[in-house]
Every structure is written in structure tokens, then in C-alpha cells.
N, CA, C, O and CB atoms as a CASP TS submission, in Angstrom:
PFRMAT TS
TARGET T0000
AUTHOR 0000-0000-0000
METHOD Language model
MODEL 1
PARENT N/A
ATOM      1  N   UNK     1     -17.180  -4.340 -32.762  1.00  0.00           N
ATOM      2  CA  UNK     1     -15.862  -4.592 -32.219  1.00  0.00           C
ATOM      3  C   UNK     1     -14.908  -3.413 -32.494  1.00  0.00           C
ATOM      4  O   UNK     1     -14.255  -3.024 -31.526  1.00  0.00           O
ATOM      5  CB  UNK     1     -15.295  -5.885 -32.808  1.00  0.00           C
ATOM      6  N   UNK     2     -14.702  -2.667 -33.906  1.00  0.00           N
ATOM      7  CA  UNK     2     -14.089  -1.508 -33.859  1.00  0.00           C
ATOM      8  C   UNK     2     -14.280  -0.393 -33.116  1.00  0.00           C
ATOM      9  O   UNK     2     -13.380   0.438 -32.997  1.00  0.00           O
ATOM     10  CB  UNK     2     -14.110  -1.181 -34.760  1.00  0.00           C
ATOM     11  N   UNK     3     -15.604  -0.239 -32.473  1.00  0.00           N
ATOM     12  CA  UNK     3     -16.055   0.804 -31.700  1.00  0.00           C
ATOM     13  C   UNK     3     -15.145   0.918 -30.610  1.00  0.00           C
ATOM     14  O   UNK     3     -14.840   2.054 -30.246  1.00  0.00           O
ATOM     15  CB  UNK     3     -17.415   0.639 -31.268  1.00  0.00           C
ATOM     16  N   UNK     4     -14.546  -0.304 -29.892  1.00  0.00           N
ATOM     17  CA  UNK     4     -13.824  -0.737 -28.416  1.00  0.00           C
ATOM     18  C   UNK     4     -12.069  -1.057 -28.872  1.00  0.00           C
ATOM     19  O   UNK     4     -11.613  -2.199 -28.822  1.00  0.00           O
ATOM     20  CB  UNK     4     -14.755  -2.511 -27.638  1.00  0.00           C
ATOM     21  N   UNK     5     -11.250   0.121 -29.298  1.00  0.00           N
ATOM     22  CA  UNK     5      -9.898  -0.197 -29.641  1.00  0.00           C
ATOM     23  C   UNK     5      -9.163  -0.764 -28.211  1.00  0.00           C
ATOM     24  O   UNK     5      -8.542  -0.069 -27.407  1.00  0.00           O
ATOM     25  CB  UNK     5      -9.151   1.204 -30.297  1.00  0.00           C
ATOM     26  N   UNK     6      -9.330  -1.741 -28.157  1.00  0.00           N
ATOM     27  CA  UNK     6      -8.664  -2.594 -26.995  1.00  0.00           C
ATOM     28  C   UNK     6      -7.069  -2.028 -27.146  1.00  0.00           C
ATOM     29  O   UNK     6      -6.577  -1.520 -26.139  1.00  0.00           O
ATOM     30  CB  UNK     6      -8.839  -4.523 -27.267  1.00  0.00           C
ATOM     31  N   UNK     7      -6.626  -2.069 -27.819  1.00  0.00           N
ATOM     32  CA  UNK     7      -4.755  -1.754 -28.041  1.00  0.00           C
ATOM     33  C   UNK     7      -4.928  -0.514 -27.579  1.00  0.00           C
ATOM     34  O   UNK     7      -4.017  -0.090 -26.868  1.00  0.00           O
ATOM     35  CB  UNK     7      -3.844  -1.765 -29.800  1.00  0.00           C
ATOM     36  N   UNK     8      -6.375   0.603 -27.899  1.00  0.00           N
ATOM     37  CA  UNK     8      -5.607   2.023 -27.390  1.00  0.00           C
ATOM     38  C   UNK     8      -6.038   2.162 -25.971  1.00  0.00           C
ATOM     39  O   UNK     8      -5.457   3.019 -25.304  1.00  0.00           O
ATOM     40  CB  UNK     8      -6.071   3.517 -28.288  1.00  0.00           C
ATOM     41  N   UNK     9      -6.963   1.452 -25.413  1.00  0.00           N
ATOM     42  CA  UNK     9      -7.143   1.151 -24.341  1.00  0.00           C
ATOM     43  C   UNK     9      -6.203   1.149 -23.121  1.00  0.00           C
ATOM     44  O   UNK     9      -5.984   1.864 -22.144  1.00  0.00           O
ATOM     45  CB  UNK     9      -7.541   0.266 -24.556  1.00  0.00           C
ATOM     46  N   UNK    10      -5.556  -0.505 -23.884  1.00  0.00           N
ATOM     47  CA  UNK    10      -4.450  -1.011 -23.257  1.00  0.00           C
ATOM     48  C   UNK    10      -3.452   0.051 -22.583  1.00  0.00           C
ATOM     49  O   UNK    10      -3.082   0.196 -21.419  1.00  0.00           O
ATOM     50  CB  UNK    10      -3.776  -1.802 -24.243  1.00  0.00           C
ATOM     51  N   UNK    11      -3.045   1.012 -24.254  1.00  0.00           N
ATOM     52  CA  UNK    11      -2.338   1.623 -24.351  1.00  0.00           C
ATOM     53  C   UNK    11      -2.500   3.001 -23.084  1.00  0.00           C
ATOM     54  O   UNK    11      -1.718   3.036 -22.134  1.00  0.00           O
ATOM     55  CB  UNK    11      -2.377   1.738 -25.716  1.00  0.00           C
ATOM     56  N   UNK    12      -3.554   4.008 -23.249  1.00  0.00           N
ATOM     57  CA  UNK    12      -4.193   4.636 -22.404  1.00  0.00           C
ATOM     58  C   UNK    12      -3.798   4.152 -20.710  1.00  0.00           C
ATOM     59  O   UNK    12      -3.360   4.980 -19.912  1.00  0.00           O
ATOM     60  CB  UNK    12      -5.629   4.428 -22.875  1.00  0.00           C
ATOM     61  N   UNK    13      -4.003   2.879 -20.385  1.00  0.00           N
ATOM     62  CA  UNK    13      -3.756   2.768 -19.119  1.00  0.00           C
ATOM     63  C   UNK    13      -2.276   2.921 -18.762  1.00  0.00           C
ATOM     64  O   UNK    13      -1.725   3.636 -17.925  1.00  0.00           O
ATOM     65  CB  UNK    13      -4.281   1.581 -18.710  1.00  0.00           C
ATOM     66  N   UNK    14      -1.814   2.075 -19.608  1.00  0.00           N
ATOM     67  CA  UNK    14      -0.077   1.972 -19.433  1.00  0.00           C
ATOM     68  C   UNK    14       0.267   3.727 -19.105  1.00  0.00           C
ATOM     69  O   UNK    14       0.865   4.057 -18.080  1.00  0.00           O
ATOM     70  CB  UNK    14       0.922   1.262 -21.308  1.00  0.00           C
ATOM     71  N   UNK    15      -0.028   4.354 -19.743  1.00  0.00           N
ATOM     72  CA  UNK    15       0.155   5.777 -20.019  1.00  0.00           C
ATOM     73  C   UNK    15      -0.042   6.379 -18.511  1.00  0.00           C
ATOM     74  O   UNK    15       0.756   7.083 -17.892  1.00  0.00           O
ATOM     75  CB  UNK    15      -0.980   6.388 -21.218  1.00  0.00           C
ATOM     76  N   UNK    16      -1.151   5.972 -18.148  1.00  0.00           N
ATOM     77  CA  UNK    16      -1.379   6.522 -16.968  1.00  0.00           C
ATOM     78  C   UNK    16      -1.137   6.215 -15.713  1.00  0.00           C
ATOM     79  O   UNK    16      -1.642   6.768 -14.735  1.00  0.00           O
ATOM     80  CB  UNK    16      -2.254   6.667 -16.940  1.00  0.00           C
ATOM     81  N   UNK    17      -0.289   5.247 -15.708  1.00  0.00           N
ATOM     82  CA  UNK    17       0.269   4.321 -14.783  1.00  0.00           C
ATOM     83  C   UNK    17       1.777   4.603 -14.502  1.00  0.00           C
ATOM     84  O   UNK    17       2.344   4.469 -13.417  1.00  0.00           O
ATOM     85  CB  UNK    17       0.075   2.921 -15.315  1.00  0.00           C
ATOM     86  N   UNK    18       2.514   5.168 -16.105  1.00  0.00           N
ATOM     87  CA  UNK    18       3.294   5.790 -16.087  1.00  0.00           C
ATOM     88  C   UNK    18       4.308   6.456 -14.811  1.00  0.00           C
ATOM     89  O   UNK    18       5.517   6.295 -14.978  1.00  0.00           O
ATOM     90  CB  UNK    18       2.732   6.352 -16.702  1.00  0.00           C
ATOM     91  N   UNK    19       3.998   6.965 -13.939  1.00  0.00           N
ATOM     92  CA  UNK    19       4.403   8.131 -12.469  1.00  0.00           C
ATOM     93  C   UNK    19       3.704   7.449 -11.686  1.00  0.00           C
ATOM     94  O   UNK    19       3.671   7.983 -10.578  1.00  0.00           O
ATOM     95  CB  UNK    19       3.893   9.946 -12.372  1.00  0.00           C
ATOM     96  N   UNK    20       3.105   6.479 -11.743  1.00  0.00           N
ATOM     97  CA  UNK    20       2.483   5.722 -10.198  1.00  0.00           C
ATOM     98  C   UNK    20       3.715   4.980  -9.665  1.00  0.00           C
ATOM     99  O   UNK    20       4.670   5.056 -10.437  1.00  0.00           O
ATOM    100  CB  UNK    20       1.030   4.390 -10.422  1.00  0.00           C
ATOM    101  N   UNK    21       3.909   4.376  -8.691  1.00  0.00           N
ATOM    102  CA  UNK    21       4.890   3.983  -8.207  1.00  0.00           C
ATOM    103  C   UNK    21       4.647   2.389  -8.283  1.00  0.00           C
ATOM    104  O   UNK    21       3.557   1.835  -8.143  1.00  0.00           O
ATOM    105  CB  UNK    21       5.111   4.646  -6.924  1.00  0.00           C
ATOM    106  N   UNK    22       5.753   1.835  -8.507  1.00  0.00           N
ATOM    107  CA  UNK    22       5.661   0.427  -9.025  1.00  0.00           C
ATOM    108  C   UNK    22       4.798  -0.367  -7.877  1.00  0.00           C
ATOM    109  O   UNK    22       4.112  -1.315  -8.260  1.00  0.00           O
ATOM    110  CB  UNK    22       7.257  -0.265  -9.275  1.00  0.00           C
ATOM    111  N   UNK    23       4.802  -0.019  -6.485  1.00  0.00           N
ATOM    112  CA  UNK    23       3.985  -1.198  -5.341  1.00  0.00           C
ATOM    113  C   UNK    23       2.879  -0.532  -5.873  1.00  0.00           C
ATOM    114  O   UNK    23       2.099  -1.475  -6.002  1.00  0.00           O
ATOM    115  CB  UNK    23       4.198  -1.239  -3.327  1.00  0.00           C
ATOM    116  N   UNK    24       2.451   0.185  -6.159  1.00  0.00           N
ATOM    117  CA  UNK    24       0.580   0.767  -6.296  1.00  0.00           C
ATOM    118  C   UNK    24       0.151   0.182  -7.846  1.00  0.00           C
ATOM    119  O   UNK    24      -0.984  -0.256  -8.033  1.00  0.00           O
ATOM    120  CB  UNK    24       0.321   3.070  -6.319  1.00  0.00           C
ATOM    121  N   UNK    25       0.982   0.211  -8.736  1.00  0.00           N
ATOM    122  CA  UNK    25       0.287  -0.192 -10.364  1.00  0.00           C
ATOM    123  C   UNK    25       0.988  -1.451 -10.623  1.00  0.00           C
ATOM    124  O   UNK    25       0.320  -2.086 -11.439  1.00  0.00           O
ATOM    125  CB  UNK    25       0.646   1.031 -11.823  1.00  0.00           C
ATOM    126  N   UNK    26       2.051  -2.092 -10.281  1.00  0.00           N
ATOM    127  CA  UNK    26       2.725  -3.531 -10.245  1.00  0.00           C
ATOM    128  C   UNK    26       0.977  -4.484 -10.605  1.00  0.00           C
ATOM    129  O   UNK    26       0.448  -4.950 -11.615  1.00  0.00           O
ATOM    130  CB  UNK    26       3.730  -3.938  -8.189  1.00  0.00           C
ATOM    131  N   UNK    27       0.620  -4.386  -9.195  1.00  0.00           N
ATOM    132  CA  UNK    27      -0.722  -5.177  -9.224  1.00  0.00           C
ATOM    133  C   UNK    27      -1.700  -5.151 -10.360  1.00  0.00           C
ATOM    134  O   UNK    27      -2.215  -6.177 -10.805  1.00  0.00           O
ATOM    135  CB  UNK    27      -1.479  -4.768  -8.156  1.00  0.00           C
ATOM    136  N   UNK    28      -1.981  -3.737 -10.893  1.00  0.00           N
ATOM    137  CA  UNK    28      -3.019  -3.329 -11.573  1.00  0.00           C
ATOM    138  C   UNK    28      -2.587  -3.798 -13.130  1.00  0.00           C
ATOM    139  O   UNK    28      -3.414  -4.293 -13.896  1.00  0.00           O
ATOM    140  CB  UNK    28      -3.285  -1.730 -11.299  1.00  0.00           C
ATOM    141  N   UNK    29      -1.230  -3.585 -13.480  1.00  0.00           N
ATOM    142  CA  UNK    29      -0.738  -4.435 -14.756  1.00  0.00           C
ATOM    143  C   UNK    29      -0.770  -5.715 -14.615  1.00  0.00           C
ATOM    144  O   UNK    29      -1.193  -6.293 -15.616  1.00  0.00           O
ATOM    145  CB  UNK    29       0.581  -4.210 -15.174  1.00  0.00           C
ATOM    146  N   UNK    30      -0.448  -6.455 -13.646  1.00  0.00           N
ATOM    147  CA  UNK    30      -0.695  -8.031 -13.910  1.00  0.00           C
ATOM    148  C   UNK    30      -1.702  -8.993 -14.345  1.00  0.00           C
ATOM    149  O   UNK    30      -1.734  -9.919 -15.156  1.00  0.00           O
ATOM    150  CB  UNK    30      -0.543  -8.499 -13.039  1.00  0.00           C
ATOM    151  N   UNK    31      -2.779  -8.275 -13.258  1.00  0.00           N
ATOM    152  CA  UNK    31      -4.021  -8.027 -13.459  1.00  0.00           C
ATOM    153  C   UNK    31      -4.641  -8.227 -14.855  1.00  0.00           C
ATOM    154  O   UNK    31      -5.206  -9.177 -15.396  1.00  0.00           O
ATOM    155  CB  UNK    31      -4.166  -6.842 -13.052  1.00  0.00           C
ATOM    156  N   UNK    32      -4.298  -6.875 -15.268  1.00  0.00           N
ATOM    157  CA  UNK    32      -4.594  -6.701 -16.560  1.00  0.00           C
ATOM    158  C   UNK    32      -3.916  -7.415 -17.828  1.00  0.00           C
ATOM    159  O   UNK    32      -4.336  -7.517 -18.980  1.00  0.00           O
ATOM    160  CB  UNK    32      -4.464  -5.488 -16.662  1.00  0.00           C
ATOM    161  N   UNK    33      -2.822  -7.839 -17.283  1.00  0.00           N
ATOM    162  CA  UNK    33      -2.174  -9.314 -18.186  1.00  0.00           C
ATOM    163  C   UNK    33      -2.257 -10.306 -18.157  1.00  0.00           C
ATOM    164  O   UNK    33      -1.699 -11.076 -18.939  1.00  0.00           O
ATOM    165  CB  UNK    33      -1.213  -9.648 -18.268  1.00  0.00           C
ATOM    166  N   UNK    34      -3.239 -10.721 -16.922  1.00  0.00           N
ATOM    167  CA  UNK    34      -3.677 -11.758 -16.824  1.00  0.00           C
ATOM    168  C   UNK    34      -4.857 -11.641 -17.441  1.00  0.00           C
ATOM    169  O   UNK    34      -5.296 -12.740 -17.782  1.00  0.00           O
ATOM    170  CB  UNK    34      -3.653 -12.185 -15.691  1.00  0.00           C
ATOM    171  N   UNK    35      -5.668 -10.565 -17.768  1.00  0.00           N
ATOM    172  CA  UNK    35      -6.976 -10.916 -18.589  1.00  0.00           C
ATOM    173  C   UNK    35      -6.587 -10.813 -20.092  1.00  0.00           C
ATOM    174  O   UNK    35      -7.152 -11.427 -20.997  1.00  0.00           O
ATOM    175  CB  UNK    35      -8.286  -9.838 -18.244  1.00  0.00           C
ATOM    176  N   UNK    36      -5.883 -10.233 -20.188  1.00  0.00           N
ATOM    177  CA  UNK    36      -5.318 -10.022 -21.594  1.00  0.00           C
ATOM    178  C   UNK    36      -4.980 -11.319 -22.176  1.00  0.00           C
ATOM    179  O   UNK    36      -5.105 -11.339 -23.400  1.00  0.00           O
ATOM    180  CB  UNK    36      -4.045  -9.117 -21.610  1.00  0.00           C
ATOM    181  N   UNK    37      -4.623 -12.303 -21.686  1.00  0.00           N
ATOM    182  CA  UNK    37      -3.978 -13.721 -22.165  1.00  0.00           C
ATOM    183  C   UNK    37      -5.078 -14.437 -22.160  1.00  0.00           C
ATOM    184  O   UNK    37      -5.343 -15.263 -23.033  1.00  0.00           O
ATOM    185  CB  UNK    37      -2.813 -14.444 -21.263  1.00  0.00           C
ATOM    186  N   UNK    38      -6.168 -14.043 -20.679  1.00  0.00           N
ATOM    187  CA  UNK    38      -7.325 -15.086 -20.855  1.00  0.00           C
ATOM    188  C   UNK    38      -8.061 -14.914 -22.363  1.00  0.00           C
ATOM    189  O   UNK    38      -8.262 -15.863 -23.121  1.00  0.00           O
ATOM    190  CB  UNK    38      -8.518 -14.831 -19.576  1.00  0.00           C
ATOM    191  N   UNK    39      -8.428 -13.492 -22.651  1.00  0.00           N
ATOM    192  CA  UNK    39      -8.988 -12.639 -23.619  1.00  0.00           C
ATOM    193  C   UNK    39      -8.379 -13.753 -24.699  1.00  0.00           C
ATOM    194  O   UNK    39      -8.898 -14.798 -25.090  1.00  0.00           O
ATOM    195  CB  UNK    39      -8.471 -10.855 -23.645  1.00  0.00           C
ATOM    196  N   UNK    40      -7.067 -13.149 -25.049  1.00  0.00           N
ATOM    197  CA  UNK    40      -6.493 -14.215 -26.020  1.00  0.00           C
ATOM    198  C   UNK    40      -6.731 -15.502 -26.447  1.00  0.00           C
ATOM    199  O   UNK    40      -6.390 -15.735 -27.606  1.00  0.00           O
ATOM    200  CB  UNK    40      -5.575 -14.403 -25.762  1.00  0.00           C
ATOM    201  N   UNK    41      -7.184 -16.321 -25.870  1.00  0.00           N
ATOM    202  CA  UNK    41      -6.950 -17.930 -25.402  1.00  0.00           C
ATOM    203  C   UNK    41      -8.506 -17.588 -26.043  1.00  0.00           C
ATOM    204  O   UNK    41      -8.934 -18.110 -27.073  1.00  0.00           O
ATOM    205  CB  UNK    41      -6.485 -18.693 -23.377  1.00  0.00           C
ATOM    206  N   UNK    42      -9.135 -16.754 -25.340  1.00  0.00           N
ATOM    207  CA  UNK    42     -10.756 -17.284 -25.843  1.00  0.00           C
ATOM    208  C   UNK    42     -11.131 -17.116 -27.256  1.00  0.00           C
ATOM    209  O   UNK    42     -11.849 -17.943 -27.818  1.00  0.00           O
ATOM    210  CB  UNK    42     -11.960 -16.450 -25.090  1.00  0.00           C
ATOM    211  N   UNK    43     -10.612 -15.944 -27.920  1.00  0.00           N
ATOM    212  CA  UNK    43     -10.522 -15.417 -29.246  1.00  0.00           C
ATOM    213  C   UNK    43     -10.137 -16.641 -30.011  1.00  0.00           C
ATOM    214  O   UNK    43     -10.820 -17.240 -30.842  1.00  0.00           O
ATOM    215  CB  UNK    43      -9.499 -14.197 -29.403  1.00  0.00           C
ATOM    216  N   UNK    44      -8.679 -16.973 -29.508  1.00  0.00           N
ATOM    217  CA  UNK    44      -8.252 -18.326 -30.223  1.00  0.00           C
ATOM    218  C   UNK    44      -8.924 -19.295 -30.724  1.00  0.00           C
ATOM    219  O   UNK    44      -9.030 -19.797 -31.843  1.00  0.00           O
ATOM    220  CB  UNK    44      -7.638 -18.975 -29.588  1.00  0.00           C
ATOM    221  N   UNK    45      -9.634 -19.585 -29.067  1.00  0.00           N
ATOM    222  CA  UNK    45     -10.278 -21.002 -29.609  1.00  0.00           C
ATOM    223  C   UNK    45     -11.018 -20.386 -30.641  1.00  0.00           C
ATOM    224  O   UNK    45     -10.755 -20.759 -31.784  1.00  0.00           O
ATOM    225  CB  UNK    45     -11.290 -21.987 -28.516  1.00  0.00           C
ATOM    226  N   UNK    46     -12.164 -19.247 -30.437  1.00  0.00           N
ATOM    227  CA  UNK    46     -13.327 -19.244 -31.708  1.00  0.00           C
ATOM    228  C   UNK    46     -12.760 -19.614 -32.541  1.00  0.00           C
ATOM    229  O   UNK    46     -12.983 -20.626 -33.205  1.00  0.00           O
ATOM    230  CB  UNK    46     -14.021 -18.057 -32.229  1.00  0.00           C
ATOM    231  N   UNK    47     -11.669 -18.623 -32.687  1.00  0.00           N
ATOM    232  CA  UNK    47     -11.326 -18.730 -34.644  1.00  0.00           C
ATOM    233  C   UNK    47     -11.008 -20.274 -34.687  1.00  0.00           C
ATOM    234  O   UNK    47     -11.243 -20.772 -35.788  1.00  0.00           O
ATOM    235  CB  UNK    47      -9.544 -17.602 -35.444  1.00  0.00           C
ATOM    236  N   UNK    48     -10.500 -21.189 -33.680  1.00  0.00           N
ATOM    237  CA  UNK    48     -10.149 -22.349 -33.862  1.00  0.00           C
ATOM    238  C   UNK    48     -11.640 -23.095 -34.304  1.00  0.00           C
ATOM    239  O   UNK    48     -11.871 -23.642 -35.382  1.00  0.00           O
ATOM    240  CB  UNK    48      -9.364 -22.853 -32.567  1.00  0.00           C
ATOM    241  N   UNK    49     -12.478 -22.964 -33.261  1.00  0.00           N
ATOM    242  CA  UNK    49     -13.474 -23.204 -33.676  1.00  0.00           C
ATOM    243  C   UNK    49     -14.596 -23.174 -35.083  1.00  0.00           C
ATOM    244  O   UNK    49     -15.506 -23.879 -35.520  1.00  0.00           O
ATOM    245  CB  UNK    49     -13.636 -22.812 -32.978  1.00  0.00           C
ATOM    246  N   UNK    50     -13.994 -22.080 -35.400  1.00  0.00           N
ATOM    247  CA  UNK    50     -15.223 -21.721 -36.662  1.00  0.00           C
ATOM    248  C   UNK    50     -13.923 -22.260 -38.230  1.00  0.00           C
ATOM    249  O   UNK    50     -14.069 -22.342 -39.449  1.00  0.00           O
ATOM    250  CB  UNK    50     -15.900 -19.146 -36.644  1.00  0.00           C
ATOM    251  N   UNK    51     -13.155 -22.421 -37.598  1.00  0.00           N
ATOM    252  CA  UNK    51     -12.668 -22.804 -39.016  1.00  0.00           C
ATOM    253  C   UNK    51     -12.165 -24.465 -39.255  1.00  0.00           C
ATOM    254  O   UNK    51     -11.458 -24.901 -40.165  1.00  0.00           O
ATOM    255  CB  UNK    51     -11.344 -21.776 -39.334  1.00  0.00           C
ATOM    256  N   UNK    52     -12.777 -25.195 -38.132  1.00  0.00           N
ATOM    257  CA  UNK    52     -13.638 -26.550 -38.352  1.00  0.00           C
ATOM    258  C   UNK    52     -14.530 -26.925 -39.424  1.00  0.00           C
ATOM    259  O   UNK    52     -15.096 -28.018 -39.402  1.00  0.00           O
ATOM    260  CB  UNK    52     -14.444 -26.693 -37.381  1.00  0.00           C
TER
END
């Protein structure tokens, strides 16, 4: 899991999205905030899970 820094990832795209124009990367961030929350939610449950 440390191999894959998801935050600099994250970070990296934002960066490069930077000078795109909001109708062309608008989409591509939502997108990506919408998996980001799914991501979240699933992580959650485990830990919810394993500490049953």
C-alpha cells in the first residue's frame, strides 16, 4: 500500500489540471471525487469490519 501514495497522486493530477480550462477538467475532478468517496466508504467499512 505505501508503494501507491494516493494523496500524491491525487495531488499530481490536481497539478496538472491546473491551466486546463474548467469545461475540459470540471468533469475529470468529479469523477475523480466521486471515486475518492466511493474509495473511502469501502476502506471504512473494512476497518469497521475487522474491528468486530
Amino acid at each position: 500500500m505505501k508503494e501507491t501514495p494516493l494523496d500524491e497522486l491525487v495531488a499530481e493530477a490536481i497539478e496538472q489540471g491546473k491551466n486546463e480550462p474548467n469545461e475540459e477538467i470540471l468533469d475529470m475532478f468529479e469523477t475523480l471525487h466521486e471515486r475518492l468517496v466511493r474509495a473511502e466508504g469501502m476502506v471504512a467499512d473494512e476497518i469497521a469490519r475487522r474491528r468486530r
